[in-house]
MARSEPA-7912 format. One line per field, with one value per residue (C-alpha): residue number from 1; residue in three letters; chain; x, y, z. Coordinates in Angstrom, 1 decimal. Each point is the difference from the previous one (the first is absolute). Example, Ala and Ser with C-alpha at 12.3 -4.5 7.8 and 13.67 -1.06 7.14 Angstrom:
BEGIN
k = [1 / 2]
r = [ALA / SER]
c = [A / A]
X = [12.3 / 1.4]
Y = [-4.5 / 3.4]
Z = [7.8 / -0.7]
//
This chain:
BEGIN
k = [1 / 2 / 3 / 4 / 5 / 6 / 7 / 8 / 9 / 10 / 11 / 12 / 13 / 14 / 15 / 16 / 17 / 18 / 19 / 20 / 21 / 22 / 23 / 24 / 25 / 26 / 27 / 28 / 29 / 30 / 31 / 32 / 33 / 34 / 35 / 36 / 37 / 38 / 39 / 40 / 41 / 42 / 43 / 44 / 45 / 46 / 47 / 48 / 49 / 50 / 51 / 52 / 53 / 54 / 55 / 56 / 57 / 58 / 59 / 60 / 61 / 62 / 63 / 64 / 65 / 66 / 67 / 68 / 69 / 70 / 71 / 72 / 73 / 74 / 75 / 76 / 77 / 78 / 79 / 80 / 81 / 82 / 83 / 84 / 85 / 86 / 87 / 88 / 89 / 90 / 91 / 92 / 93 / 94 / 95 / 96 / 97 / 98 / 99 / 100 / 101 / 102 / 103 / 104 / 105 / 106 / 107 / 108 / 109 / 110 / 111 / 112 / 113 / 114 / 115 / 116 / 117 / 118 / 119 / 120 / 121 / 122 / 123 / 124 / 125 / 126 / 127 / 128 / 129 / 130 / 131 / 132 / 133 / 134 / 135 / 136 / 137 / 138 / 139 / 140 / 141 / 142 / 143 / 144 / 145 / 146 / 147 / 148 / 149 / 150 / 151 / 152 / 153 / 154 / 155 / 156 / 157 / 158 / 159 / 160 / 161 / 162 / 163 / 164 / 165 / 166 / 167 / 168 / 169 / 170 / 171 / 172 / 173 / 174 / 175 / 176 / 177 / 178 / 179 / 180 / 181 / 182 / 183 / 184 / 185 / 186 / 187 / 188 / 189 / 190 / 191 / 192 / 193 / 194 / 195 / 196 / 197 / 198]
r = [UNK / UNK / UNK / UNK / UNK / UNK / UNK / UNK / UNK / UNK / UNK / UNK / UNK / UNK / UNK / UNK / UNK / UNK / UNK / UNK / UNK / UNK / UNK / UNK / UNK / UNK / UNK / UNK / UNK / UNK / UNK / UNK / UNK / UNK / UNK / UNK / UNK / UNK / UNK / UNK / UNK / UNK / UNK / UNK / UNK / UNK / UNK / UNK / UNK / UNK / UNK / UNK / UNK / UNK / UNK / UNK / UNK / UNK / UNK / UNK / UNK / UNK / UNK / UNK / UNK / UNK / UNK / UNK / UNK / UNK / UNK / UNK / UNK / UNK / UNK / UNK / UNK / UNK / UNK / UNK / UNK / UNK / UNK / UNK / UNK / UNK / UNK / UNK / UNK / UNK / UNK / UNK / UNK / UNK / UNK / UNK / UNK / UNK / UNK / UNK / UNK / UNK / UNK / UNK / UNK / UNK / UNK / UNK / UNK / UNK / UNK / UNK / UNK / UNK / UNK / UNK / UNK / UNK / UNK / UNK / UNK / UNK / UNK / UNK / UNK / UNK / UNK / UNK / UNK / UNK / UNK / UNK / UNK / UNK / UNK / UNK / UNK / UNK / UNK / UNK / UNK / UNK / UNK / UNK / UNK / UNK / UNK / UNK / UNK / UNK / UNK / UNK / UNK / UNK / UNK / UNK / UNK / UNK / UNK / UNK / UNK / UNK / UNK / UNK / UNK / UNK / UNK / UNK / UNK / UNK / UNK / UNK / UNK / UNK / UNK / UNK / UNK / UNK / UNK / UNK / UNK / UNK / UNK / UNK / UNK / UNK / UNK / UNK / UNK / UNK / UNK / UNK / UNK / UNK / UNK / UNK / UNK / UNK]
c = [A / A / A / A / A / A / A / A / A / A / A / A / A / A / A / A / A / A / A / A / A / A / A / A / A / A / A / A / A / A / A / A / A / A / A / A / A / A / A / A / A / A / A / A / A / A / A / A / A / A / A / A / A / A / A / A / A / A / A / A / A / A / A / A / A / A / A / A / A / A / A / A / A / A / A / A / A / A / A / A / A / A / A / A / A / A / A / A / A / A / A / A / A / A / A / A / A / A / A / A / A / A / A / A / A / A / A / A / A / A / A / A / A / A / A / A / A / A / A / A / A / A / A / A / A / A / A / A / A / A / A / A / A / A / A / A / A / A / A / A / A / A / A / A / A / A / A / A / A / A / A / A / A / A / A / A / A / A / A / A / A / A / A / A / A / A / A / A / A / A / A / A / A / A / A / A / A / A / A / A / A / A / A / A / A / A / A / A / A / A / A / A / A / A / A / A / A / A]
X = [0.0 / 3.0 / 0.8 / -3.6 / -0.4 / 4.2 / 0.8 / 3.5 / 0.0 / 1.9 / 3.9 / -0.5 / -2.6 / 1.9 / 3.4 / -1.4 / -2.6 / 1.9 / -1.6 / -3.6 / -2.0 / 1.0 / -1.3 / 3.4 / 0.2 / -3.7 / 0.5 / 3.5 / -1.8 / -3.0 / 2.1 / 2.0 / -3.5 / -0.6 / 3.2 / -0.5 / -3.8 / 1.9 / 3.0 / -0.8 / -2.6 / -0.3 / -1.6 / -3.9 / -0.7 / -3.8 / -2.0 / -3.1 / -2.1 / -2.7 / -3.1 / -1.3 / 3.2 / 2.1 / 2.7 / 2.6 / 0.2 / 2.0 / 2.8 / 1.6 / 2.9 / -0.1 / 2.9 / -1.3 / 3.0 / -0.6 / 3.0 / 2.1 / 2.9 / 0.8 / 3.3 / 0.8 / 0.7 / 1.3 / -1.9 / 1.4 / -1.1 / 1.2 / -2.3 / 2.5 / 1.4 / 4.3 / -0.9 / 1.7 / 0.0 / -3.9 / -0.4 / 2.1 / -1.8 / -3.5 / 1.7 / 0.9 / -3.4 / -1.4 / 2.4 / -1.4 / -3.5 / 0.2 / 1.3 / -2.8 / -1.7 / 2.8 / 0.8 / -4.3 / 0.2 / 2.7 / -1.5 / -3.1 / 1.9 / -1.1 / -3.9 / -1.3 / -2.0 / 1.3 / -1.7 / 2.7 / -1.8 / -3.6 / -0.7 / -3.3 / -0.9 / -0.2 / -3.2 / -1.7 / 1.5 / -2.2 / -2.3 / 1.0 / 2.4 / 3.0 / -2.2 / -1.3 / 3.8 / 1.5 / -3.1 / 1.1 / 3.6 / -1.1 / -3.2 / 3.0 / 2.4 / -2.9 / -0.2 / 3.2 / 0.5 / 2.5 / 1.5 / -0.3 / 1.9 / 0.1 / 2.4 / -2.2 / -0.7 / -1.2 / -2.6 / -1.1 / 1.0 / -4.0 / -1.3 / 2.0 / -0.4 / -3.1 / 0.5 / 2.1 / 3.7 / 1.7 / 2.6 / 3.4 / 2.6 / 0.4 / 3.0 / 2.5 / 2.5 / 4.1 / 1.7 / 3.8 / 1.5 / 0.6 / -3.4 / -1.1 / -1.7 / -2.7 / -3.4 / 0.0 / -3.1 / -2.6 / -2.9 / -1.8 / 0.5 / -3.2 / -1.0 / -2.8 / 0.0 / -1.0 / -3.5 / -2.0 / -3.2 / -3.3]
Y = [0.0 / 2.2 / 0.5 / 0.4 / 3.1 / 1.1 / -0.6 / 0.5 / 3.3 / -0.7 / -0.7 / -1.2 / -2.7 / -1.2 / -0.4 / -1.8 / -2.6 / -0.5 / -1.2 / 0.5 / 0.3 / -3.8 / -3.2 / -0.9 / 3.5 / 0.6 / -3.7 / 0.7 / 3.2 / -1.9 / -2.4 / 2.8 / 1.6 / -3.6 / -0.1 / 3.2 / -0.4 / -3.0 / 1.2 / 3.9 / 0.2 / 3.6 / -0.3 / -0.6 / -1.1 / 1.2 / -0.3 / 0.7 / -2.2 / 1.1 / -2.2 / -0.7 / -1.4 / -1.3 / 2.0 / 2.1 / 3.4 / 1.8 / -0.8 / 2.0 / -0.7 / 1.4 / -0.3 / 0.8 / 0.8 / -0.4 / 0.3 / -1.3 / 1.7 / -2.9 / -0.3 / 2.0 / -2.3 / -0.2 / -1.8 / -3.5 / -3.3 / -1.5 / 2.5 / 1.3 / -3.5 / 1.1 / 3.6 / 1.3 / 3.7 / 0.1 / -1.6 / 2.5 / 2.6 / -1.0 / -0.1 / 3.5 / 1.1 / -2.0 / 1.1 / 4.2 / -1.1 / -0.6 / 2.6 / 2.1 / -2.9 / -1.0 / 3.2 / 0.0 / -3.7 / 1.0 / 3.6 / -1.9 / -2.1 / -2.9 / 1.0 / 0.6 / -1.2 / -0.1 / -0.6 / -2.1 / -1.3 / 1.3 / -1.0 / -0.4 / -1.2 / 2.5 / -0.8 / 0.1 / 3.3 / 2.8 / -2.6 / -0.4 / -2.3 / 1.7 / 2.1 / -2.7 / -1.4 / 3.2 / -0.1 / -2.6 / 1.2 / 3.3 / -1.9 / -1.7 / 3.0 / 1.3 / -2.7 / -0.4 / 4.0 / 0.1 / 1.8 / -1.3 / 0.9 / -1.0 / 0.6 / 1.4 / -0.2 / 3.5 / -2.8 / -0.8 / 3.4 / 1.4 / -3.0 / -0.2 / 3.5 / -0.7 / -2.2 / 2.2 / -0.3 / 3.1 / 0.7 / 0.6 / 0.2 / -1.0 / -3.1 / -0.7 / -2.8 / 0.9 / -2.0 / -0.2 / 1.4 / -3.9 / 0.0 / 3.8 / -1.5 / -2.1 / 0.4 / 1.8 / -1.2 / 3.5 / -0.6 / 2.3 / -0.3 / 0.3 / -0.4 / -0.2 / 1.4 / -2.1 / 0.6 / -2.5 / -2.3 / 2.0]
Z = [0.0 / 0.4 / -3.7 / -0.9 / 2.6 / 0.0 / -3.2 / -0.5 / 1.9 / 3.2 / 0.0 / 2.9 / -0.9 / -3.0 / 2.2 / 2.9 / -2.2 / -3.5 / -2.8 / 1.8 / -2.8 / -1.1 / 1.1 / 1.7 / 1.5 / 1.1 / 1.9 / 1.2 / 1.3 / 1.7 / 1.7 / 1.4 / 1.4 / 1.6 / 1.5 / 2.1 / 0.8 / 1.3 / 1.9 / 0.8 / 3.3 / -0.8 / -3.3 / -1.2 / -3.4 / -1.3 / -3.0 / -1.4 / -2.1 / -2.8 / 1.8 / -4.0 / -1.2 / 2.6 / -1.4 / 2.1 / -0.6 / 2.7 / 2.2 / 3.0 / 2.2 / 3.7 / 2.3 / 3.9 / 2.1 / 3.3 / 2.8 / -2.8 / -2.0 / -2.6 / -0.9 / -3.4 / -2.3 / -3.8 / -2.6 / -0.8 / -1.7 / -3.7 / -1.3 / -2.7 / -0.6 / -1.2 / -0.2 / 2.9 / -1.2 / -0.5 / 3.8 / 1.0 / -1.4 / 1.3 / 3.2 / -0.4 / -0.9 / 2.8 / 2.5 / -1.1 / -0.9 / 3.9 / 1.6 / 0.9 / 1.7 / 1.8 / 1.7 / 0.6 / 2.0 / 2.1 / 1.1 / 0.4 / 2.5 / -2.0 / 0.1 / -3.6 / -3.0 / -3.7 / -2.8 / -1.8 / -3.6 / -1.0 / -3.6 / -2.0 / -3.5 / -2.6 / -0.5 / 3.3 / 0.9 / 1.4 / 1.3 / 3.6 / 0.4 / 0.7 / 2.6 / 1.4 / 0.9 / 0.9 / 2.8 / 1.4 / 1.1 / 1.2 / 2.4 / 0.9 / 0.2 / 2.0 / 2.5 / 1.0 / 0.2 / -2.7 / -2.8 / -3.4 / -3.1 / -3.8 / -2.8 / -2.4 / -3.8 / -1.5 / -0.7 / 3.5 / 1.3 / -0.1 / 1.6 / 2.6 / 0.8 / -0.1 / 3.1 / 2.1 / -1.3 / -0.6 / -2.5 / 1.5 / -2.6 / -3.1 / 0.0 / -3.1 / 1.1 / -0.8 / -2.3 / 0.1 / -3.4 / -1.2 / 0.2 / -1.2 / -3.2 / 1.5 / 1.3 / 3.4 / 2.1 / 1.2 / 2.3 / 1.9 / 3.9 / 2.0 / 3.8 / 1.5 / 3.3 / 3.3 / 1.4 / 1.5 / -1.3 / 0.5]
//
């Protein structure tokens, strides 16, 4: 679903899941999503469904930090197979992608939601879905009395304003000048302040 709603507009996306808008890559990419539903306490896979088809039609990612500053760790796996420079490189973009939320979990002393992945099909856009999941994490940012924060698409921007994030700054990741002719990765970092459920 990725490629369908990204396209081949984030550096970042293409460095970290290669090849995912192939077979091979879309199941490399899957199995990778398994693996940290599997391993990562912090994180809570969600999808909706179209009730009339069965089929999926939105995704989201939350992470829900509580007490818990998770080590900050570089991307790894066979992902790249030989091509050393291209891991190192999504690395890279990983390592800056990050930085903002970092530096949020550790002033949050480990207390904070982040919307990690929110994707939805092409054509099922402006129906819903994607509200329906970003709803979920800020209840739960609610709940908790939390923070929660998103790098943002120009896409997504309006709906999650629409839900209480606020634009902060406007992110560009820095490429070292071996890299200078590559894709640099821009999101839009939002927070949505604490306040508690009503």
């Amino acid at each position: 679903m990725q490629i369908d709603a990204f396209g081949h507009e984030h550096p970042y996306i293409e460095a970290a899941f290669p090849a995912h808008e192939t077979p091979s890559g879309r199941a490399a990419g899957g199995e990778r999503m398994l693996a940290i539903k599997n391993s990562d306490p912090t994180a809570t896979f969600l999808k909706v469904v179209d009730t009339e088809t069965g089929e999926m039609i939105a995704q989201a990612k939350w992470n829900i930090f509580q007490d818990n500053i998770p080590p900050e760790l570089d991307l790894d796996g066979d992902f790249w197979g030989d091509d050393l420079e291209e891991k190192e490189y999504a690395q890279h973009l990983c390592r800056e992608y990050l930085i903002p939320r970092r530096k949020a979990i550790r002033e949050s002393g480990g207390n904070l939601v982040s919307l990690d992945l929110l994707t939805v099909d092409p054509k099922h856009q402006r129906r819903g879905a994607g509200r329906m999941l970003v709803q979920w994490g800020t209840k739960k940012a609610d709940e908790l009395g939390f923070t929660a924060v998103v790098e943002a698409s120009d896409y997504g921007r309006d709906l999650y304003e629409s839900e209480g994030f606020q634009e902060i700054e406007r992110w560009e990741s820095r490429l070292p000048e071996k890299w200078a002719h590559r894709g640099k990765q821009k999101f839009i970092w939002m927070v949505r302040p604490a306040k508690k459920a009503e």
